[in-house]
N, C-alpha and C positions, 0 to 999 in steps of 0.2 A: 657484312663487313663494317657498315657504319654504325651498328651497334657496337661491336668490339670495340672499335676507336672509344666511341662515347665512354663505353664499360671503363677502359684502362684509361682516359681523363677520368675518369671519377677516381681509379685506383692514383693516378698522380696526387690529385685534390687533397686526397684523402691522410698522404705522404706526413705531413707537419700534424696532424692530429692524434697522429698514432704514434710519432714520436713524442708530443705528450705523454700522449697514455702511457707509454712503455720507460718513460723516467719517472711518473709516478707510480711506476709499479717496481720497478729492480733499482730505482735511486743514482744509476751510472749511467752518463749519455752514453759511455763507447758501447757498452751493454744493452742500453736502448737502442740503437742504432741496429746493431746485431738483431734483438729481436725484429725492427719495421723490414728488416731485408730480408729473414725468414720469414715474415706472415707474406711480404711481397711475393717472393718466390713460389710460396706455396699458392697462393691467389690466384698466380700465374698457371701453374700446373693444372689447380683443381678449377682454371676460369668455366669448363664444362658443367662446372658444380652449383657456380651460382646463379640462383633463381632473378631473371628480371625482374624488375617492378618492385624488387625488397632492395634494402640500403644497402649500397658498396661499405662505404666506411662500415658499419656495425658488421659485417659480413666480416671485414677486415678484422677489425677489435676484435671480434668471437676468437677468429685464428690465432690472434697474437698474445692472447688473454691465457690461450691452452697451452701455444708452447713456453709462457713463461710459468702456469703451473705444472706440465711435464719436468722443466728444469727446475725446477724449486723443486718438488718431489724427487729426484733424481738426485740433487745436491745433497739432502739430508743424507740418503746413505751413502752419499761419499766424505771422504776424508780430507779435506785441503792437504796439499803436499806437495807445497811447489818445489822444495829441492831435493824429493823422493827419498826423505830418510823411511818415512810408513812403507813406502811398496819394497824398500828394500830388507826391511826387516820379514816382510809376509811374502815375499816372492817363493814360489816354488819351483825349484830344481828339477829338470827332469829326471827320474826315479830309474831309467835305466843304466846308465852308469854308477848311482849309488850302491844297486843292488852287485854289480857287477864286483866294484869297489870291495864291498861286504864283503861276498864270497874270495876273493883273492886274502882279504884280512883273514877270513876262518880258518884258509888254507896253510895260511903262512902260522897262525896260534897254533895250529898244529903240529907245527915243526919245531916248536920252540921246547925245554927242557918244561917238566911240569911244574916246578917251584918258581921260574918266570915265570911261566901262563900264569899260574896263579896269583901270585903276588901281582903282575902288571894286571890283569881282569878286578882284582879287591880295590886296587887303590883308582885305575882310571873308567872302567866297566859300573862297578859298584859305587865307588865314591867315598871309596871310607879312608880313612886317614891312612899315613904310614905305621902309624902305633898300633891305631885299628888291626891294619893291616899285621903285624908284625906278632901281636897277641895271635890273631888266626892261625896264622901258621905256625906260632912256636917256635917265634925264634925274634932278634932284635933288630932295631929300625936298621941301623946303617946295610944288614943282608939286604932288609926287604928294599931299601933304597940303590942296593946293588944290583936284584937279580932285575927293578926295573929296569935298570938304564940299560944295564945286558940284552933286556928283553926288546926295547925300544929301539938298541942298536941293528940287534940281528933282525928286528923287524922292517926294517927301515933296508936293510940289504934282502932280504926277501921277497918286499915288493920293488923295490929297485927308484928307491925314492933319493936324491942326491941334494934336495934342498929342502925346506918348507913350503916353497910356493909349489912342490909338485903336487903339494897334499889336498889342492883345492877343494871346497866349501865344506865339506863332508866331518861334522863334526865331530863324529864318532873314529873316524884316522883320526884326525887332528891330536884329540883326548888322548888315546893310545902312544900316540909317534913322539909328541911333543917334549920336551926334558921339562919339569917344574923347574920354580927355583930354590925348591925347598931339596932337589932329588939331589 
């Protein structure tokens, strides 16, 4: 029991040196600070670990030394983003109501006339213009500007959508439902 005392006065002792160390190593005291309270902690847990008769402090340092190259290593493949524009753009959706989404959408193209389907599939599906579009089919812009809005409208009653915001993330409804402002 008066070894452990002794042990953990040395881990005290040892307290202001490692706070050194860990400002000349990450440059920020709040961050130093962070690190001497993790190598403490850990000191603590693994005190089973350390060998008598060898140095507390370096014992210490060793510990504090790794997890500031674990976090350094670790940093590099992260991204700073403290006001989450990155995870917001690479967040992923769960894939089960997408799919679901999808198949309601397929169902409903299918009930539409086939010069809609087609025309709304060329211009928001495909991406080709409404001229593009209008050439395809053989026939001129203001139809093919017609049979989309037609299409978008009865689509829009077939899934039973009442606003924009029902259309959540899904950007493939969205393309579909939405009216340009060219349409």
């Amino acid at each position: 029991m008066a070894a452990d005392t002794a042990l953990k006065d040395q881990m005290l002792a040892a307290i202001p040196h490692l706070r050194a160390f860990a400002i000349s190593l990450c440059g920020s005291v709040d961050r130093a600070d962070d690190l001497v309270q993790g190598a403490l902690l850990k000191g603590l847990s693994n005190f089973d670990k350390f060998q008598p008769g060898t140095s507390m402090q370096a014992w210490l340092f060793t510990i504090l030394r790794n997890d500031f190259l674990t976090q350094a290593r670790r940093k590099k493949r992260e991204v700073e983003d403290p006001e989450g524009a990155w995870a917001e753009k690479v967040a992923v959706l769960p894939e089960q109501g997408s799919r679901l989404d999808f198949d309601d959408m397929l169902k409903a193209l299918g009930k539409l006339p086939v010069d809609q389907r087609e025309a709304l599939l060329l211009v928001t599906a495909e991406g080709l213009t409404y001229e593009e579009a209008a050439r395809i089919c053989g026939t001129n812009i203001g139809t093919i500007k017609s049979r989309i809005n037609r299409a978008r409208r009865r689509l829009a009653e077939l899934l039973h959508f009442d606003a924009h915001d029902d259309l959540g993330p899904d950007r493939l409804v969205r393309a579909a439902l939405f009216m340009h402002t060219s349409a």
